[in-house]
Each structure stands twice: as structure tokens, then as C-alpha cells.
C-alpha positions as a Markdown table, in Angstrom:
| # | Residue | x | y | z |
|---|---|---|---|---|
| 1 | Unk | 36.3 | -92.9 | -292.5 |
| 2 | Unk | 37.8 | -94.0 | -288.6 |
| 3 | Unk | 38.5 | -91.6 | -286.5 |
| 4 | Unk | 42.0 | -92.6 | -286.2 |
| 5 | Unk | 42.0 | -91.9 | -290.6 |
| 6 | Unk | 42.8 | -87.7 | -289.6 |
| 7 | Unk | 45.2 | -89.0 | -287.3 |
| 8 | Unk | 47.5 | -91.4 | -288.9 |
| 9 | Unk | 46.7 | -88.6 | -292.6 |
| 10 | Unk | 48.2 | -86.0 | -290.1 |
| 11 | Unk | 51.3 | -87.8 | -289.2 |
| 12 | Unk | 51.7 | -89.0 | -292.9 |
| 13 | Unk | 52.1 | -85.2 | -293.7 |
| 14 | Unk | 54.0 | -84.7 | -290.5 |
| 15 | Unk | 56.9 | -86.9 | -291.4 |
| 16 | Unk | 58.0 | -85.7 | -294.4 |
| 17 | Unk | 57.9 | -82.1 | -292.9 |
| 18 | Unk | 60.2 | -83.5 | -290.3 |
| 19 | Unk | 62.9 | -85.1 | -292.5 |
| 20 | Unk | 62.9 | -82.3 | -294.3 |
| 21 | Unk | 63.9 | -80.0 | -290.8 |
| 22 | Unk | 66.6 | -82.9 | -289.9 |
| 23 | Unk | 68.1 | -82.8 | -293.4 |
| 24 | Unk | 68.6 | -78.7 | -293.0 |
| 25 | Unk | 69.6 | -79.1 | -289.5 |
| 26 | Unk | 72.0 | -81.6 | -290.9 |
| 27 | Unk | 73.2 | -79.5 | -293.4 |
| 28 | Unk | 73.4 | -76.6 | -291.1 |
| 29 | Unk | 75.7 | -79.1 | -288.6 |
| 30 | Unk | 78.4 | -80.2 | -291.5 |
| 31 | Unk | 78.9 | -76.4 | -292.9 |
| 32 | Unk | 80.0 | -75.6 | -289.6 |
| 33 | Unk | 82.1 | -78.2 | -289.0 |
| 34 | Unk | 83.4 | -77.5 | -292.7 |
| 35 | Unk | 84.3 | -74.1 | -291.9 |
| 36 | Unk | 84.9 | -74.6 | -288.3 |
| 37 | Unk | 85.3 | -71.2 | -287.1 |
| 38 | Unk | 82.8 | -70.3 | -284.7 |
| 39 | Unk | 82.7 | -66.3 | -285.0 |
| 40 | Unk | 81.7 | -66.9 | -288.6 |
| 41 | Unk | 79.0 | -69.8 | -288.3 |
| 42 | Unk | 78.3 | -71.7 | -285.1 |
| 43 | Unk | 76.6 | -75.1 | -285.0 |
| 44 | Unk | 72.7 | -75.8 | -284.4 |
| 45 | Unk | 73.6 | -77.3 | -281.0 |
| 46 | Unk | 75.6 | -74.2 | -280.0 |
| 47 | Unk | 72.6 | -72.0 | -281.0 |
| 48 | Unk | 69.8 | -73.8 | -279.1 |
| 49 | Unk | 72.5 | -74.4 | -276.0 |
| 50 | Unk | 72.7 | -70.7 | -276.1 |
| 51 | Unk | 69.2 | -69.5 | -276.8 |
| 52 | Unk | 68.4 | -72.2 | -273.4 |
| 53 | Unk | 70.4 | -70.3 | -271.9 |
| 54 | Unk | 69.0 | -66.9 | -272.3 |
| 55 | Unk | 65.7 | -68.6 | -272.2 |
| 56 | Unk | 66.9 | -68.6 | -268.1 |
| 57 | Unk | 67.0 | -64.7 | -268.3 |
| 58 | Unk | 64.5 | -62.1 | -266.9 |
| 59 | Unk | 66.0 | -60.1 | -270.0 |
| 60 | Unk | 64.9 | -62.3 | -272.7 |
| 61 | Unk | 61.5 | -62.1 | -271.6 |
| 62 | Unk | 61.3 | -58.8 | -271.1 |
| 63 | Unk | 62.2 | -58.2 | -274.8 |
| 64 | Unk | 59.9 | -61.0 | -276.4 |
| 65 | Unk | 56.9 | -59.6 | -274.3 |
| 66 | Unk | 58.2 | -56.1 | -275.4 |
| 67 | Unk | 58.4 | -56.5 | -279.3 |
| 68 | Unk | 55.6 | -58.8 | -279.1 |
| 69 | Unk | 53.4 | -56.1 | -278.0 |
| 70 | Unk | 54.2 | -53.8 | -280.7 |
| 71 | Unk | 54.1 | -56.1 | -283.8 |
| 72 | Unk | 51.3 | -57.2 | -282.4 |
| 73 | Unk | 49.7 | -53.6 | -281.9 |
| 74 | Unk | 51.0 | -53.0 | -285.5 |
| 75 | Unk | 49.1 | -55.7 | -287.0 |
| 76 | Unk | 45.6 | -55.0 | -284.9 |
| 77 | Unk | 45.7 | -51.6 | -286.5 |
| 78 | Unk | 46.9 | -52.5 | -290.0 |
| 79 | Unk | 43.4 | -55.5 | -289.7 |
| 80 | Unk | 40.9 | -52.9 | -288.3 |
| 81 | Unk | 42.2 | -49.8 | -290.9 |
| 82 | Unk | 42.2 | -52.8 | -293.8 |
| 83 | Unk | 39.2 | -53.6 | -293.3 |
| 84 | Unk | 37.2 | -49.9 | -292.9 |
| 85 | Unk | 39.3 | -48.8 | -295.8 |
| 86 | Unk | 37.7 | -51.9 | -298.1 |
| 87 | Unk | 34.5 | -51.3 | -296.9 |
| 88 | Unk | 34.7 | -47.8 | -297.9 |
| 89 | Unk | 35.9 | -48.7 | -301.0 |
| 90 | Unk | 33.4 | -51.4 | -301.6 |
| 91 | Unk | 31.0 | -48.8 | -301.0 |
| 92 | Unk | 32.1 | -45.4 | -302.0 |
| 93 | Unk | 34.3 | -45.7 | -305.7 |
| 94 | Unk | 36.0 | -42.0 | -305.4 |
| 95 | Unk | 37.8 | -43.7 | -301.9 |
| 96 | Unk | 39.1 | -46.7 | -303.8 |
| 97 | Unk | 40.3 | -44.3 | -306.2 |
| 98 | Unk | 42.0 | -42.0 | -304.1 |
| 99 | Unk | 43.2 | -45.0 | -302.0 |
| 100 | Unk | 44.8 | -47.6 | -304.0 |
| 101 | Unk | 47.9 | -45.5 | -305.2 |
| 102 | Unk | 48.9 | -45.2 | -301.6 |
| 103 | Unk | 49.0 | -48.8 | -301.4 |
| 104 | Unk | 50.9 | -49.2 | -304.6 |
| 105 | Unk | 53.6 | -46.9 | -303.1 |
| 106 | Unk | 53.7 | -48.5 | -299.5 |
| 107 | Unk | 54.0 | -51.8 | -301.4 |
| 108 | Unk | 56.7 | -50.7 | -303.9 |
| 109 | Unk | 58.6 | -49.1 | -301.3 |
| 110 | Unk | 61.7 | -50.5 | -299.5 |
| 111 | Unk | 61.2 | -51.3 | -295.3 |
| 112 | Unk | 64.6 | -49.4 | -295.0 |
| 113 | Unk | 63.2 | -46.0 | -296.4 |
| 114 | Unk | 60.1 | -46.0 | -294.5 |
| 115 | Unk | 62.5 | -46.8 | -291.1 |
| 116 | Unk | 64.6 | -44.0 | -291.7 |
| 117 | Unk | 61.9 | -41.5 | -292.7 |
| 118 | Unk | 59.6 | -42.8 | -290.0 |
| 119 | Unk | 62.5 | -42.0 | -287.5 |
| 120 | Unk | 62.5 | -38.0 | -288.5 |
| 121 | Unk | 58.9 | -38.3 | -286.7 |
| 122 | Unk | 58.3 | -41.3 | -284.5 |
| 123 | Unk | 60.1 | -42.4 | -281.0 |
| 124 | Unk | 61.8 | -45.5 | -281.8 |
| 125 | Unk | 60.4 | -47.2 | -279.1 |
| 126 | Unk | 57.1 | -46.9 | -281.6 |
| 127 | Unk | 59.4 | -47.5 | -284.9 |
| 128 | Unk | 58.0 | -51.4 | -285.3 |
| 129 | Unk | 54.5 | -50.6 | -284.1 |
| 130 | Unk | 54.2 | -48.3 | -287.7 |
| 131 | Unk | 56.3 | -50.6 | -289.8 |
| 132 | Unk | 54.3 | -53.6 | -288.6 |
| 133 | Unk | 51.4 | -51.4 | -289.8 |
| 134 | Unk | 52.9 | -50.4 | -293.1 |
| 135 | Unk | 53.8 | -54.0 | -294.1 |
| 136 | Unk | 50.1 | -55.6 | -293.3 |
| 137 | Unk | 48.1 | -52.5 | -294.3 |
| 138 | Unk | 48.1 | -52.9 | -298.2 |
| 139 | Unk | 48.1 | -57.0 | -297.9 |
| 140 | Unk | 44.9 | -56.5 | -295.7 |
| 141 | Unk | 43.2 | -54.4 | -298.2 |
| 142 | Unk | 44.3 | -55.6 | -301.4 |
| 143 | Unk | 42.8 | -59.4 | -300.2 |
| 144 | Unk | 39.7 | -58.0 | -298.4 |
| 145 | Unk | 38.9 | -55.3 | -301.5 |
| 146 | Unk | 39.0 | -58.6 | -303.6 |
| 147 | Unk | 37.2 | -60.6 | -301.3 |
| 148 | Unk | 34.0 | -57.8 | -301.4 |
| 149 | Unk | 34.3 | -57.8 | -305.1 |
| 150 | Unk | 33.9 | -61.4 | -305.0 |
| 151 | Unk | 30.5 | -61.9 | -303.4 |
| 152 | Unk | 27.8 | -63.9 | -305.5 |
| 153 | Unk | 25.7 | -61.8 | -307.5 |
| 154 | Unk | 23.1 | -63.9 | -307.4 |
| 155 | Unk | 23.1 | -64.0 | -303.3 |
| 156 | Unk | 23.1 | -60.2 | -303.0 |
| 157 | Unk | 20.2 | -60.4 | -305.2 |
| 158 | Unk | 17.8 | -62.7 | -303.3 |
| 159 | Unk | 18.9 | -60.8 | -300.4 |
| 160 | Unk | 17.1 | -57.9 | -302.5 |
| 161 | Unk | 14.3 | -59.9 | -303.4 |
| 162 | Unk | 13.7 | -60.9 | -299.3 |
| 163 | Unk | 14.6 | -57.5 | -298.5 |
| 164 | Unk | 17.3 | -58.4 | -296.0 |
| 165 | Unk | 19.0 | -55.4 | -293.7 |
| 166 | Unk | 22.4 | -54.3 | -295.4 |
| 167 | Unk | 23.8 | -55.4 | -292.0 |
| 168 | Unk | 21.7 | -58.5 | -292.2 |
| 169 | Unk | 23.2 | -58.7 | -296.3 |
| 170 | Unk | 26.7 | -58.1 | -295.1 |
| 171 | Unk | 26.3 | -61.0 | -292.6 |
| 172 | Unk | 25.0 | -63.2 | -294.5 |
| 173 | Unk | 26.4 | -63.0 | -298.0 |
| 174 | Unk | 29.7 | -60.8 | -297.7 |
| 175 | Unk | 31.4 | -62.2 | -295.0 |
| 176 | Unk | 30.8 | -65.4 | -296.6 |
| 177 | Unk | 33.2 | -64.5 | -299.1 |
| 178 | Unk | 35.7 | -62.3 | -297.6 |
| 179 | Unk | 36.6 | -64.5 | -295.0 |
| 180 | Unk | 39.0 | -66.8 | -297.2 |
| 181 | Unk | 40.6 | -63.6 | -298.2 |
| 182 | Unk | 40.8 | -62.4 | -294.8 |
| 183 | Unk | 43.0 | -65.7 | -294.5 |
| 184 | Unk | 45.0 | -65.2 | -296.7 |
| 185 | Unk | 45.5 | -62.2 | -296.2 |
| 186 | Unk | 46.6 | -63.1 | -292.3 |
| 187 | Unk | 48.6 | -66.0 | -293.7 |
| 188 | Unk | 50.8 | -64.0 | -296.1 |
| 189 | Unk | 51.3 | -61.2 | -293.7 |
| 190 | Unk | 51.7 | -62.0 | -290.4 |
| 191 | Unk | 55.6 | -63.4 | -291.2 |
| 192 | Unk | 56.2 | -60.5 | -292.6 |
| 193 | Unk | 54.8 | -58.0 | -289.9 |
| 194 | Unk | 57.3 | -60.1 | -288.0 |
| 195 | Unk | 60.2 | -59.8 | -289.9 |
| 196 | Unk | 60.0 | -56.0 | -290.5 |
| 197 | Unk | 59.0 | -55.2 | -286.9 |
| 198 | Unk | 62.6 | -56.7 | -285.8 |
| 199 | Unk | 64.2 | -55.5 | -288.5 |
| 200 | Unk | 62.9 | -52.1 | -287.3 |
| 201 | Unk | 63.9 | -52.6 | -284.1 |
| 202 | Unk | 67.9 | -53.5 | -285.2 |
| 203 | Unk | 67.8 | -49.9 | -286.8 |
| 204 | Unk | 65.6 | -47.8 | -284.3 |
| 205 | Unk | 67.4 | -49.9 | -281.0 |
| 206 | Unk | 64.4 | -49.0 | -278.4 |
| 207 | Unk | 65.6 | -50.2 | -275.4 |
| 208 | Unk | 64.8 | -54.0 | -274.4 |
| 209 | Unk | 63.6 | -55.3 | -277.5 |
| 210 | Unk | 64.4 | -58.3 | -279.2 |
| 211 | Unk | 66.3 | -55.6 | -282.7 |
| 212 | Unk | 68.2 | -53.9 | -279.9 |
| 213 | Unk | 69.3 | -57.5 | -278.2 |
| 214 | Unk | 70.6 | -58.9 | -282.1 |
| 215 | Unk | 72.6 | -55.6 | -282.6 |
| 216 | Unk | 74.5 | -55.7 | -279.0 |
| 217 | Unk | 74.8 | -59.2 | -280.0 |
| 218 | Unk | 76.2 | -58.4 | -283.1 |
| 219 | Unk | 78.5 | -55.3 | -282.3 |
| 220 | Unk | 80.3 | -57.4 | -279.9 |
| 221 | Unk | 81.1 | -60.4 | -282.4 |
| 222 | Unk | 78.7 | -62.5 | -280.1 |
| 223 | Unk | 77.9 | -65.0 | -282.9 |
| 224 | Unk | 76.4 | -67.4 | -281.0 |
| 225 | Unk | 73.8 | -65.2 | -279.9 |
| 226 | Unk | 73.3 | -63.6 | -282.9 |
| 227 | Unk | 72.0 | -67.3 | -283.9 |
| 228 | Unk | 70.3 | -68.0 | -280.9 |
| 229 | Unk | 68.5 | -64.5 | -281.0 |
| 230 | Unk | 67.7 | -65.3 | -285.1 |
| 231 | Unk | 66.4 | -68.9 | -283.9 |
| 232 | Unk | 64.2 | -67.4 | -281.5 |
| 233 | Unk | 62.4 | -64.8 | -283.7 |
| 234 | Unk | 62.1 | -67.8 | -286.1 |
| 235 | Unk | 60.2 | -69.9 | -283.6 |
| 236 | Unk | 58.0 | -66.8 | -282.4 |
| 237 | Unk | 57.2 | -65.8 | -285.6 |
| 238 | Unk | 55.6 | -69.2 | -286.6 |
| 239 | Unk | 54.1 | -69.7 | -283.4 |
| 240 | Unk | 52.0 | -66.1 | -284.0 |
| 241 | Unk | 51.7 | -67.4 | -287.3 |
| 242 | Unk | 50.4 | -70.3 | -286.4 |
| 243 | Unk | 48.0 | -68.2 | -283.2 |
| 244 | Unk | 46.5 | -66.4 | -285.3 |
| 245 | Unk | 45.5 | -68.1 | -288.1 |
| 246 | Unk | 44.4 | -70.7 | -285.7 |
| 247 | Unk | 42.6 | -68.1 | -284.0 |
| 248 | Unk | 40.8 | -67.1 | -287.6 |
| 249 | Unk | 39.2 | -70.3 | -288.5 |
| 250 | Unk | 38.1 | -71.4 | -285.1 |
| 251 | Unk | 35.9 | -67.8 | -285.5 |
| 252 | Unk | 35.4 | -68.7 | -288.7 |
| 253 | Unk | 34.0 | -72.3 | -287.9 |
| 254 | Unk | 31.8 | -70.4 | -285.1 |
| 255 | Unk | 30.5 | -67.8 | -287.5 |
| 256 | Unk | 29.5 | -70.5 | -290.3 |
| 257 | Unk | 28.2 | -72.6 | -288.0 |
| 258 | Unk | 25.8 | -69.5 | -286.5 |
| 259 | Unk | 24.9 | -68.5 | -289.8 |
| 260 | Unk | 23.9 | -72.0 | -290.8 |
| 261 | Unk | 21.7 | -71.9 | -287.4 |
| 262 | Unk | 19.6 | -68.7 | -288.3 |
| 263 | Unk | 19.4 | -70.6 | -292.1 |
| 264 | Unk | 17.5 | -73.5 | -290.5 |
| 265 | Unk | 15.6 | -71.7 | -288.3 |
């Protein structure tokens, strides 16, 4: 294979992906000029010639950076308790027992309950920082309890028979197998840490934040902000989305590619 086979392969899938955004955008364009009232549904152009415009404000920044922070925060915690909590599990069966009905409930349970509880207790300047949490935290450990499970047999036992460390094991064999759980678990979860950490914000309104920017937006019929706001959370969802993940297999590639340097050696 060329090197210019990836290449022309990655705008092969590219176009497709595009016509499909132009049909939508298309679609989007002839509804409102079907319905032609503005207050109800403005066009795509009216949306990104607003959200340009508040792209030219201190304010917007301010609240991206603001709620970025938090879902962000949210999400960091959600990985790092995932994660001990699987271990723990992996290790220790009365913890996975006590444990998984909790994630059954916080799965089963509507965003809009836990925002109105967690407001009886939290600041709502903290509101998406839990939610964020509470959507990621049973998607983190579901995949990464499944992704222990899932080690070879085989390779934990001639890790036995060499009598490699448990650290060394976990390394070596484990990690191995989590990891494409750990993506998944990333890729199914990090929209929706986004979506409900807004959404969190719309109810809780902590000041400058992107939920309390879409509700003044909202409560003063300022539709095409509404849709300029919506477009913009859209756009910074997939781009931490697309970060992160991004972020995961380039450590990935680095740890498989160390791990295949201690196997040689």
C-alpha cells in the first residue's frame, strides 16, 4: 500500500459524511423558509451569523471556559472513581456485590431527579460538576468491570508460571484488555457527560455558564440565540469528544508500543 492509499481511503469516508451534513443543513434551510417565522425556527445562516457574533464576546468565552471546566472536572472524577471501583471489584467480590445496584439505580434514574435532589445539597455553581459524574460513573465501570473480566486466562496463567509482580501482571496482561473498554467506555460517555452537564446548568443557572446563557436566551424569545447557543454546545461537544478519545489511543499507541519494547528485550 502508497502512502497517499490512507489518504485518498480517508477522504473516500470523508465525502459521504459531508453530503450527508449539506443534505441536513439543507433540510434545516427549506423548513425555515417553509414556516418562515423566525421566533419559531431560524435558518442555519441566521444561527452561525449569530453564534460569529457572540463568538466576538468576552462573555461567550467566559462561559465555554466556565462549563468546560466543570464537565470536564465531572468526567475526571467519574474515570478515576470507575476505574478504583472496578479494580475493587475485580478483586474483592462482596464490593461488586454491594456496588452494582447503585449503578443500576443511577442508570435507571432520570438526569431531572438527580438535578432537583442534587440542588437540596449542592451550590449550583457545582450542579454539572456531580451530574457529569453521575452520567459517566456507571458507563466507566460497567465497561472497565467487563474489560477485567475479559483478560485471557491463559496469559494470567503464564504470568503465574514466570512469577510476574501483580503490578508487573496488571501491566502486562490486564490493561491489555481493558483498554478497548476504556474506549468505549470514553466514546459512549463523553456526549452524554456533555449533554447533561448543560442541561444541568439550564436548571441550576450558576452564573456565566453556557445552561444559564440558553435560558436568558430563551426567556427573552431570543430564538436566534437559542440556536446559535445549541450549535455551539454541538460543536464543543464533538470537539471533547473527539480530544479525548484522540487523547486515549495516542496513550494507548505509547503504552503498546512500551510494552512490546520490555517483550523484546
Amino acid at each position: 500500500m502508497s502512502p497517499a492509499d490512507p489518504v485518498k481511503s480517508k477522504y473516500k469516508r470523508l465525502i459521504p459524511r459531508l453530503g450527508a451534513a449539506l443534505f441536513w443543513l439543507a433540510a434545516w434551510q427549506g423548513l425555515s423558509m417553509l414556516i418562515g417565522q423566525e421566533i419559531l425556527l431560524v435558518s442555519p445562516v441566521v444561527a452561525m451569523r449569530t453564534l460569529w457574533r457572540l463568538m466576538g464576546t468576552a462573555d461567550f468565552y467566559r462561559a465555554v471556559l466556565s462549563s468546560f471546566g466543570r464537565i470536564l472536572l465531572g468526567f475526571a472524577l467519574a474515570t478515576a472513581a470507575g476505574v478504583a471501583l472496578s479494580v475493587l471489584s475485580g478483586v474483592f467480590s462482596p464490593v461488586k456485590t454491594l456496588v452494582e445496584p447503585l449503578m443500576h439505580v443511577i442508570k435507571a434514574t432520570p438526569v431531572a431527579s438527580f438535578v432537583i435532589l442534587a440542588l437540596i445539597f449542592i451550590r449550583a455553581r457545582n450542579l454539572s460538576v456531580f451530574i457529569s459524574f453521575l452520567m459517566v460513573l456507571p458507563i466507566m465501570y460497567t465497561n472497565l468491570t467487563a474489560g477485567i473480566a475479559a483478560a485471557d486466562p491463559r496469559l494470567l496463567q503464564m504470568a503465574k508460571v514466570f512469577r510476574l509482580s501483580p503490578l508487573r501482571t496488571a501491566f502486562s496482561v490486564r490493561l491489555i484488555a481493558v483498554y478497548p473498554y476504556f474506549l468505549s467506555a470514553c466514546s459512549l460517555s463523553l456526549g452524554m457527560c456533555w449533554k447533561a452537564g448543560v442541561a444541568a446548568e439550564v436548571i441550576g443557572l450558576p452564573d456565566k455558564s453556557i445552561g444559564e446563557a440558553l435560558y436568558r436566551a430563551k426567556l427573552y424569545f431570543a430564538t436566534p440565540e437559542v440556536y446559535a447557543w445549541t450549535l455551539a454546545i454541538i460543536l464543543l461537544s464533538l470537539a471533547f469528544e473527539k480530544g479525548v478519545l484522540a487523547l486515549t489511543r495516542r496513550l494507548g499507541a505509547a503504552f503498546a508500543a512500551q510494552n512490546e519494547e520490555r517483550g523484546v528485550e
